[in-house]
C-alpha positions as a Markdown table, in Angstrom:
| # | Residue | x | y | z |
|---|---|---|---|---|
| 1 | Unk | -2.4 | -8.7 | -26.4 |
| 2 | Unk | -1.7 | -6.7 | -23.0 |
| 3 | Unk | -2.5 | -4.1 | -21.4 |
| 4 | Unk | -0.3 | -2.1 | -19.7 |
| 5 | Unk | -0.4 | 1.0 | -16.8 |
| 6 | Unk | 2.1 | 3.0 | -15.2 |
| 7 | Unk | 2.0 | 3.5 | -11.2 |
| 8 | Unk | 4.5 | 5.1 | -9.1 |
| 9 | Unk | 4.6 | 9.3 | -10.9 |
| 10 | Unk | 5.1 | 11.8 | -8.1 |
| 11 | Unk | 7.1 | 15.1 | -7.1 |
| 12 | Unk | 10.7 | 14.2 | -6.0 |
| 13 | Unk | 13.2 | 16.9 | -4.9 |
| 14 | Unk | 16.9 | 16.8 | -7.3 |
| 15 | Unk | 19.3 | 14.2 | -6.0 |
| 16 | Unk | 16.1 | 11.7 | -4.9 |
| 17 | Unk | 14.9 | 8.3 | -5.7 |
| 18 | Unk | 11.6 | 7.4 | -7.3 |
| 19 | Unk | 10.5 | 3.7 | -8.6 |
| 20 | Unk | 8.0 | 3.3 | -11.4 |
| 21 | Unk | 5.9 | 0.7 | -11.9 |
| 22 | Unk | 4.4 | -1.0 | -15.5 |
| 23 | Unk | 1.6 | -3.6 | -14.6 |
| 24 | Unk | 0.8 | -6.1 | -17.1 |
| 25 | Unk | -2.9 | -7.7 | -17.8 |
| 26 | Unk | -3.8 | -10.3 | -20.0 |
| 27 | Unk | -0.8 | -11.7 | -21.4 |
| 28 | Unk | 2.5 | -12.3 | -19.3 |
| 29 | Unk | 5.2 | -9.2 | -19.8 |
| 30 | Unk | 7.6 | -12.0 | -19.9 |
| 31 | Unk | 6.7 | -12.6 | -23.7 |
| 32 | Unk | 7.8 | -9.5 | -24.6 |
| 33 | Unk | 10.8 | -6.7 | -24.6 |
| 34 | Unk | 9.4 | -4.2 | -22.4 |
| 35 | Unk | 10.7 | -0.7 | -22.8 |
| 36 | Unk | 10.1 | 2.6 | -20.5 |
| 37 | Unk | 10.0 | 6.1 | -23.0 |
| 38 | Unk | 9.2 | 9.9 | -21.6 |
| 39 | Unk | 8.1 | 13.0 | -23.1 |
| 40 | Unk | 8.6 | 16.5 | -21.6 |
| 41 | Unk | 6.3 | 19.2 | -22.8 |
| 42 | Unk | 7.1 | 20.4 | -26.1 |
| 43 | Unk | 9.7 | 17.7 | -26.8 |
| 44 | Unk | 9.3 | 14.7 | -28.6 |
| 45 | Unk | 9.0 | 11.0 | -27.1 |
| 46 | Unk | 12.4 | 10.2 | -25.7 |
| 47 | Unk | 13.6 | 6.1 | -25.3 |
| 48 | Unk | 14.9 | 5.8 | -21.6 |
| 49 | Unk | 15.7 | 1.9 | -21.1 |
| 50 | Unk | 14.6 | -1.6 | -22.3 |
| 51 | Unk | 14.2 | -5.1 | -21.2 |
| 52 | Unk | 14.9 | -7.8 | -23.4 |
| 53 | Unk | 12.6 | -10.7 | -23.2 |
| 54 | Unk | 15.2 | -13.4 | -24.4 |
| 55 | Unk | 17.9 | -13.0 | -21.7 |
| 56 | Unk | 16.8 | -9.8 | -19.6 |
| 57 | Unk | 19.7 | -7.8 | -20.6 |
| 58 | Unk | 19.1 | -3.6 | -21.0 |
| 59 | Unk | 19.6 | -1.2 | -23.3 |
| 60 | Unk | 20.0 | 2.5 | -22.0 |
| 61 | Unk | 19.3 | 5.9 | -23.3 |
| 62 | Unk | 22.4 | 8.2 | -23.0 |
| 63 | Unk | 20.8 | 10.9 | -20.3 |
| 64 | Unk | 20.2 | 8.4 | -18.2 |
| 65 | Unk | 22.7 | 5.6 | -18.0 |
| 66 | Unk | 24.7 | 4.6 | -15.0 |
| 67 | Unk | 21.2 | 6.3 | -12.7 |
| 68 | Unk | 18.1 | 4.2 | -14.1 |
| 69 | Unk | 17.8 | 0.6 | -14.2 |
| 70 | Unk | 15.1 | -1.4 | -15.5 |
| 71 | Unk | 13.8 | -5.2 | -14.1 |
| 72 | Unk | 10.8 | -7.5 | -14.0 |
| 73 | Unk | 8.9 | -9.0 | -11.5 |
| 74 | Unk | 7.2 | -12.5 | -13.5 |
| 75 | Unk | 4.9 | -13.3 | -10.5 |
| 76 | Unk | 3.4 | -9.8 | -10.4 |
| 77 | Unk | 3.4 | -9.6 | -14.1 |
| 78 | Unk | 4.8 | -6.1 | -13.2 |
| 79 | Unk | 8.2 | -4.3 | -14.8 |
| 80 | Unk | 10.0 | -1.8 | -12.9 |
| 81 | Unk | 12.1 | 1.4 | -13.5 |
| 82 | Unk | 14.2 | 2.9 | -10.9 |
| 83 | Unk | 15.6 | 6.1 | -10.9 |
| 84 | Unk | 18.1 | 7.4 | -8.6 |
| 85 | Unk | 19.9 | 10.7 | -8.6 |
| 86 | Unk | 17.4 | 12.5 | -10.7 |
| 87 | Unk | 17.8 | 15.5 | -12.0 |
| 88 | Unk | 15.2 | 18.5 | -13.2 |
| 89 | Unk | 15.6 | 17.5 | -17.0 |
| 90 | Unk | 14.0 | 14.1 | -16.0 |
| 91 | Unk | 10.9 | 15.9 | -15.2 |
| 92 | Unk | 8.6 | 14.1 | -17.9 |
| 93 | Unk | 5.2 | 11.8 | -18.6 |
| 94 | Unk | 6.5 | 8.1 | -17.9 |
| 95 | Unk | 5.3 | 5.2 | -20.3 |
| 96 | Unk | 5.8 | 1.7 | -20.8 |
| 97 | Unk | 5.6 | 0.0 | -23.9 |
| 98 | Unk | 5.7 | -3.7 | -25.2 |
| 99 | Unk | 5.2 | -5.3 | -28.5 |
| 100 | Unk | 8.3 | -4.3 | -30.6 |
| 101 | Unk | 7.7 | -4.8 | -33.7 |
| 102 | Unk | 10.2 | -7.1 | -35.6 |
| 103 | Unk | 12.8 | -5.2 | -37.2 |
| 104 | Unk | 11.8 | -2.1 | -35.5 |
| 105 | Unk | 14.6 | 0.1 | -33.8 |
| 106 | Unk | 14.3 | -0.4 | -29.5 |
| 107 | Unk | 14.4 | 3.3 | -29.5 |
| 108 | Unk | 12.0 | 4.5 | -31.6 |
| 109 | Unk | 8.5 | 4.9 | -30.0 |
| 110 | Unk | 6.8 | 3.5 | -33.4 |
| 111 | Unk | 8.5 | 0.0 | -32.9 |
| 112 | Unk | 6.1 | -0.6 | -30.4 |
| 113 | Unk | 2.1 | -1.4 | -30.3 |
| 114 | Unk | 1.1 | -1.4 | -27.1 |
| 115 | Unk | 1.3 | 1.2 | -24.4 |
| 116 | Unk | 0.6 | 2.6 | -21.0 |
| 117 | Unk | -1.3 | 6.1 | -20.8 |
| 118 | Unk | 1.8 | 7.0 | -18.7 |
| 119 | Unk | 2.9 | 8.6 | -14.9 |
| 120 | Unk | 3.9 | 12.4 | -14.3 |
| 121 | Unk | 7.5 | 12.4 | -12.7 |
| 122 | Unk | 8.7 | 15.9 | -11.4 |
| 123 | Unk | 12.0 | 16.4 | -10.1 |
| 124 | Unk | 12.0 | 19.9 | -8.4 |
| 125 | Unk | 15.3 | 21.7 | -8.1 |
């Protein structure tokens, strides 16, 4: 079992930078694929990147490929999203997620059992 929390939300004008954090406790992130997901108000829980445990290679969401990248940091049991060139549709609640269930689609929030409670990014125009 882990336990997983997001650090790093903030206000970030269009055009900016911001890096999320997803530290681990308990067991090592390294045992699992390790995904990021966000949810805008009134929208459903949108897939935004994952990291596979076997071989660290990602998988990206459409909106956001060629801007966000995803990597891990073993000794700080800590997995990373940064987002460059951001734009005012990223404006969303950030969360990590780990524990993909076997079989389950790498996109679909329900494929996964354990979660962060999530960081606030707001990209202002």
């Amino acid at each position: 079992q882990v336990e997983l929390v997001e650090f790093g939300g903030g206000l970030v004008p269009a055009g900016g930078s911001l890096r999320l954090s997803c530290q681990g406790s308990g067991r090592t992130l390294r045992s699992y694929d390790v995904s990021w997901f966000r949810q805008a108000p009134g929208k459903e829980r949108e897939f935004v990147i994952r990291l596979s445990r076997s071989d660290d290679t990602t998988l990206e969401g459409d909106s956001v490929k060629g801007r966000f990248t995803i990597s891990r940091d073993n000794a700080e049991n800590t997995v990373y999203l940064q987002m460059n060139s951001l734009k005012s549709e990223d404006t969303a609640v950030y969360f990590c997620a780990a524990g993909q269930r076997i079989g389950g689609p790498s996109s679909r929030p329900d494929s996964y059992v354990y979660w962060g409670p999530g960081t606030q990014v707001t990209v202002s125009a």
